[in-house]
N, C-alpha and C positions, 0 to 999 in steps of 0.2 A: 444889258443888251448883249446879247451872244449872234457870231455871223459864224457860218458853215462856208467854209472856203474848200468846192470839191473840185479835186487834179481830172479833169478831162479825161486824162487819161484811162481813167477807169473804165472807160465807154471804151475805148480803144480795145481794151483787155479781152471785153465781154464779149464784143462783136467777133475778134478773132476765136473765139471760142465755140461761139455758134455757128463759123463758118469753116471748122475743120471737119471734117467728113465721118461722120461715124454710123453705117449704117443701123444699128442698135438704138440712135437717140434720133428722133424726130426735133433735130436745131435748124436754123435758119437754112444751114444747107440741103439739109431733105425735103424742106418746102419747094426751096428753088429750084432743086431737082424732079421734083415731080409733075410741078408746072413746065418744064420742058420737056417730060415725058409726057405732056398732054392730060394728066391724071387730074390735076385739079384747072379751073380756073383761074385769071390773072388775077381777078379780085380776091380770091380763095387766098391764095399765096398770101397779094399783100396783108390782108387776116390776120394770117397765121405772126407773118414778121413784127406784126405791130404787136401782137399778143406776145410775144416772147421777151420783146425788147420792154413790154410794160408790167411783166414779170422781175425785172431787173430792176426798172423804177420802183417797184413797189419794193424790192427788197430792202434798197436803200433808204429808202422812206422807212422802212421800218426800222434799218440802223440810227436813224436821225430824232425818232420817236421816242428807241431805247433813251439814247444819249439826254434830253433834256428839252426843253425850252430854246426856242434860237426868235431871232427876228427877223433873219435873213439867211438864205441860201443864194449862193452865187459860184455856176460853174465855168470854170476857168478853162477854158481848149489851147491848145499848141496852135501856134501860125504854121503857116505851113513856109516859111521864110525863115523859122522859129532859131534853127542852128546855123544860121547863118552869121549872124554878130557875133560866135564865139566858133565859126569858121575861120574868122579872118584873122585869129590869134592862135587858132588848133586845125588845120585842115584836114585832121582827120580823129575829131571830135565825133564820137559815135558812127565810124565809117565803118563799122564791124557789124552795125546794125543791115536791117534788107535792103537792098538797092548797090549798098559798097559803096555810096557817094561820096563826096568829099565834102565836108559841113558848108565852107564857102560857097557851095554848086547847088548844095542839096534843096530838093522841092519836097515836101512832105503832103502827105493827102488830108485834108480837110475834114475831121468826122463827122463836123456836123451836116455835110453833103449827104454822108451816107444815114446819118442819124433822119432828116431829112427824107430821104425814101423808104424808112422804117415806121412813116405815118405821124411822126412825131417832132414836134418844134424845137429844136434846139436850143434858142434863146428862153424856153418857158417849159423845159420836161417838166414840170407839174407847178400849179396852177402858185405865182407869185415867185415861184425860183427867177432869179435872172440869170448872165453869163456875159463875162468878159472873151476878148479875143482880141488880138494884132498882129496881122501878118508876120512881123518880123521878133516877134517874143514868143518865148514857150512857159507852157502852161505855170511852172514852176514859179519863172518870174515875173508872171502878173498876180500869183499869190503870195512871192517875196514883197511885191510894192506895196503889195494892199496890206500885210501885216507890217513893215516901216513907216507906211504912213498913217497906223491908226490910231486911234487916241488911247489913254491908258485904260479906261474906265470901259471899253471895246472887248469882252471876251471873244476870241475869236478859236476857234477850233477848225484845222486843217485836214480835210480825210485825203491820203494816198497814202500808197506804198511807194513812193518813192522817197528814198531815204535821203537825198540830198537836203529835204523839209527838214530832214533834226534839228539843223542850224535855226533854223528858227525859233526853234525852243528856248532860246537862248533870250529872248524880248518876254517881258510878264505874263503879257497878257495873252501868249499865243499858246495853245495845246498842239500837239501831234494826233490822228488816231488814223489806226491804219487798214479800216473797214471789220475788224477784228475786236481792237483794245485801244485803248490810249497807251501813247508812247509814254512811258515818263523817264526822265534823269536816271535814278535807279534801274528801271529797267535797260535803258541805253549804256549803263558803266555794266550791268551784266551781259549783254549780248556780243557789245563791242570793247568794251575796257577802257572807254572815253565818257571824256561828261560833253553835254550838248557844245558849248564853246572852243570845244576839242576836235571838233567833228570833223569840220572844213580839213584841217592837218592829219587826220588819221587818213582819210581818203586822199590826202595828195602826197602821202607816205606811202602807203596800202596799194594804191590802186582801185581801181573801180571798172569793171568789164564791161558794163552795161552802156559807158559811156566813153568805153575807148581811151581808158585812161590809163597809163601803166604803172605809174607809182615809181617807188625807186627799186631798183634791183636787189635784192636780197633783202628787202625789206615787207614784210608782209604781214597780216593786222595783227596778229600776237605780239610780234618785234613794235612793230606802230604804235601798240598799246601800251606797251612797256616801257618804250621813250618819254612818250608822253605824258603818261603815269610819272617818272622821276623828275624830268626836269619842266613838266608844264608846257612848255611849246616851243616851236622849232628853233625861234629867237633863243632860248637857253641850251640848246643842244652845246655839247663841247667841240670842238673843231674838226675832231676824227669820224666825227658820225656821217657828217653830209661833205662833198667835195662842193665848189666851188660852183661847179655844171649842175650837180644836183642840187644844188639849193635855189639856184634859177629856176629848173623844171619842179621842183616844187613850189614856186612861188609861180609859175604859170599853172598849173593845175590847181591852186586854187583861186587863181584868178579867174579859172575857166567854171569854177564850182559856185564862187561866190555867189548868194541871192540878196536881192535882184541884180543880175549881168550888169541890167542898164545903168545903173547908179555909180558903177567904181571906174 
């Protein structure tokens, strides 16, 4: 039994892609645009947007094809409440991202609304997929819960790029792939200079931009990896490494990393 656990997010990715402006490409935005220069029709448009957007379906379908055999596909969305439980520990937990909100405040916009006016069902992008969603979890960890709570005999394989998933590698039966390749062990002690179990601590050493994270100061993933590499993890560090303050803010960052939030 193998289940496909795909990050939402990837939808996210695509949409903002076809809605940057390039007049040379006919994307979702040149549709839009035309239909408000009166050139096409309303129906025409929406057409067009479903065709683009099922362009993308298909692609991944054909990633899912390459890959194997599966039983189940299940897409996992962001709440749009999503960073708000690990607001009220970071309030300024990915505040760097658009809006500049404070994670506690933050409202995030729902893609399957706009998935939705793309002509296409978001609980069912193609025929037997399902999809999780709750207002106040993000995408990541309702596919933390689903790979902790599954059984051993449960192959499960995770598609994103979002690298916070490596930790998950760390459980048997869960793979990484990141729309590309599969993650593996090796490949992760080459990219980053950590093994999967490592991960959580490199990035609350390191830093992380994407999510507003700073890491320690003068510390940065070469350094991160190198610690980590000698003494195994932060509990063996010698005394002169981290002070006192920093070993708190590292032990909130990766409380704020850990998957799934909800569980610790």
């Amino acid at each position: 039994m193998t289940t496909i656990l795909i990050d939402g997010g990837y939808f996210v990715g695509r949409l903002e892609k076809h809605w940057f402006y390039n007049p040379k490409r006919k994307n979702m935005k040149y549709w839009w645009e035309q239909r408000k220069a009166q050139k096409i029709t309303k129906v025409e448009r929406d057409n067009h947007l479903k065709r683009l957007f099922s362009y993308d379906l298909g692609y991944l379908h054909k990633i899912i094809q390459e890959i194997g055999f599966m039983s189940e596909v299940i897409v996992c969305y962001d709440g749009i409440y999503g960073r708000r439980p690990r607001g009220a520990l970071y309030p300024a937990y990915k505040k760097n991202r658009r809006g500049n909100a404070e994670a506690h405040e933050h409202k995030g916009i729902d893609v399957r609304k706009r998935i939705n006016k793309l002509k296409h069902n978001p609980n069912e992008l193609l025929p037997d997929w399902k999809a999780e969603y709750d207002d106040y979890k993000e995408a990541d960890d309702l596919i933390g819960e689903y790979c902790t709570h599954s059984k051993p005999d449960e192959d499960i394989i995770v598609m994103s790029k979002d690298k916070d998933l490596f930790q998950l590698m760390t459980l048997p039966n869960v793979r990484v792939h990141d729309f590309t390749n599969f993650m593996t062990s090796n490949r992760l002690l080459d990219e980053c200079g950590v093994k999967p179990e490592q991960y959580l601590e490199f990035k609350a050493l390191s830093g992380d931009r994407s999510d507003n994270i700073p890491g320690v100061n003068g510390i940065g993933p070469k350094k991160a990896a190198k610690y980590l590499s000698k003494y195994g993890s932060i509990g063996d560090f010698p005394e002169n490494i981290l002070t006192d303050e920093e070993y708190k803010l590292v032990s909130l960052w990766k409380r704020i990393t850990q998957l799934p939030f909800h569980q610790h």
